[in-house]
C-alpha positions in Angstrom: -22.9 1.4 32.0 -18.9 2.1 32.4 -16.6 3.6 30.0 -14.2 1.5 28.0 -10.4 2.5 28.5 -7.9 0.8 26.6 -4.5 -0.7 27.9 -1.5 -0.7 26.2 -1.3 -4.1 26.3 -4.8 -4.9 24.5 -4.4 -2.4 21.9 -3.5 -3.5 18.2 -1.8 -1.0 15.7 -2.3 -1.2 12.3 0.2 0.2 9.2 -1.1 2.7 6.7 0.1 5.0 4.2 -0.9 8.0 2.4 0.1 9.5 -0.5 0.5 13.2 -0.1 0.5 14.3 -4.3 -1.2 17.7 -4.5 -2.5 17.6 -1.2 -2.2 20.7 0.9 0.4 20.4 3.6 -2.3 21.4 6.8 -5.1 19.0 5.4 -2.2 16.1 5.3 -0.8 16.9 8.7 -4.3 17.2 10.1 -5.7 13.7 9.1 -2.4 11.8 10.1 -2.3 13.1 13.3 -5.4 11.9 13.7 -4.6 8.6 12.6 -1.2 8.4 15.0 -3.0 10.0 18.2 -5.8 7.2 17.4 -9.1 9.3 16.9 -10.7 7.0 13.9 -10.9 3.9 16.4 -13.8 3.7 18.4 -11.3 2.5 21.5 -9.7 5.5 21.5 -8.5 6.9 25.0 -7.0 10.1 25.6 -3.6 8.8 27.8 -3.0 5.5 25.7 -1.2 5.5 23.0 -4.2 4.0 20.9 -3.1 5.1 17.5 -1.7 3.6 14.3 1.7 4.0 12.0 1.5 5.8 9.5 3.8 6.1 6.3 3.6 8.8 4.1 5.0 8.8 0.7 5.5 11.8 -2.0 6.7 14.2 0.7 7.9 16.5 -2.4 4.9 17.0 -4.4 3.0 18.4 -1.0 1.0 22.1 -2.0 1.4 24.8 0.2 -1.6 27.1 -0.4 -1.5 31.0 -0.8 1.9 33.0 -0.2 3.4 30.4 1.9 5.5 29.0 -0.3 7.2 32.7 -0.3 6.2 33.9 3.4 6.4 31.3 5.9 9.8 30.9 7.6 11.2 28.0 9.7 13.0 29.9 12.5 15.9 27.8 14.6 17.9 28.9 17.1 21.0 27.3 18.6 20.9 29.4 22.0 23.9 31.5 21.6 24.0 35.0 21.1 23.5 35.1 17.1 22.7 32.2 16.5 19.3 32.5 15.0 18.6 30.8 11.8 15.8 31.5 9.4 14.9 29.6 6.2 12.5 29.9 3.7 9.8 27.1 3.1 10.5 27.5 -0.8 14.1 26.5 0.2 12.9 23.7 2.7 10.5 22.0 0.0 13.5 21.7 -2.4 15.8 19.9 0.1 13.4 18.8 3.2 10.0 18.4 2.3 10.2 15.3 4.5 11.2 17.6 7.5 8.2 20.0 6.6 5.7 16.8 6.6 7.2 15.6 9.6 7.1 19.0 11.3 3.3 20.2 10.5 2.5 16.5 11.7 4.3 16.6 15.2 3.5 20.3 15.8 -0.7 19.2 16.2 0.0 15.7 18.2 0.8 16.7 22.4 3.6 18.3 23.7 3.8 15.2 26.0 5.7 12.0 26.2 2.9 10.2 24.9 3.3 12.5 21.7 6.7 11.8 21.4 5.9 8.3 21.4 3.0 8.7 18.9 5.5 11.4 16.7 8.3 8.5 16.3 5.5 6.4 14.4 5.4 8.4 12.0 8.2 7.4 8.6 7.8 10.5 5.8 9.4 9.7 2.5 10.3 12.2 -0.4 9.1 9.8 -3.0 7.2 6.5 -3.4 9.7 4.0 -2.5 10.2 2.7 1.3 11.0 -0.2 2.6 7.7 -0.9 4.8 6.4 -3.6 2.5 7.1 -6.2 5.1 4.1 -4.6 7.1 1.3 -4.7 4.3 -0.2 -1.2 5.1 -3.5 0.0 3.9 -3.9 2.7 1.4 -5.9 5.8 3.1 -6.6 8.4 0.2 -7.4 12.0 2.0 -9.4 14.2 0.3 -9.0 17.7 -1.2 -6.3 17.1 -3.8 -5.1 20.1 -6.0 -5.1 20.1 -9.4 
């Protein structure tokens, strides 16, 4: 019996989106990573780009559980001497939550060009408008909202 590998060519993507309301931030990233890198198709092949869009909406009302909200730092550096910046995620989630969701999402696909490729599928929106309609994606509801 041989293993099926998937081309490029043969491989159809599908759109989905997912709200993220009172979802925890890692639980999000975690699940549409999956669904960009293409692990909940049975064709899935680790050096195709096998994976799906994904569009998720309500970037703002993401939880971050525990102290993080206070603790956790985003730490950027332009290369010169000084030139380190650090910001608060409590300061982040009030003017970038889309950054955050976008962040936390490409930090667990590859470091490759293959997750570069599957990273730019990926469309993060503050609230629920966007303008994907044309597509008609699929609803995918993640489990382990907050209340």
């Amino acid at each position: 019996m041989k293993t099926y590998m998937a081309k490029p060519q043969t491989v159809e993507q599908k759109w989905y989106i997912v709200d993220a309301t009172n979802i925890p931030l890692g639980r999000v990233a975690s699940q549409v990573a999956s669904i960009l890198r293409g692990k909940n198709k049975p064709e899935f092949t680790p050096h195709v780009d096998t994976g799906d869009y994904v569009i998720v909406i309500n970037s703002d009302k993401v939880v971050l559980t525990g102290n993080k909200l206070e603790d956790k730092k985003y730490y950027h550096n332009s290369g010169f001497i000084g030139g380190m910046k650090v910001v608060g995620y409590d300061k982040l989630m009030k003017e970038r939550s889309d950054f955050v969701v976008t962040r936390a999402v490409k930090g667990m696909l590859p470091h490759t060009s293959l997750g570069t490729k599957m990273g730019k599928k990926l469309k993060v929106y503050k609230d629920a408008n966007h303008c994907h309609e044309a597509q008609k994606p699929e609803l995918i509801t993640i489990k382990g909202a907050r209340e």
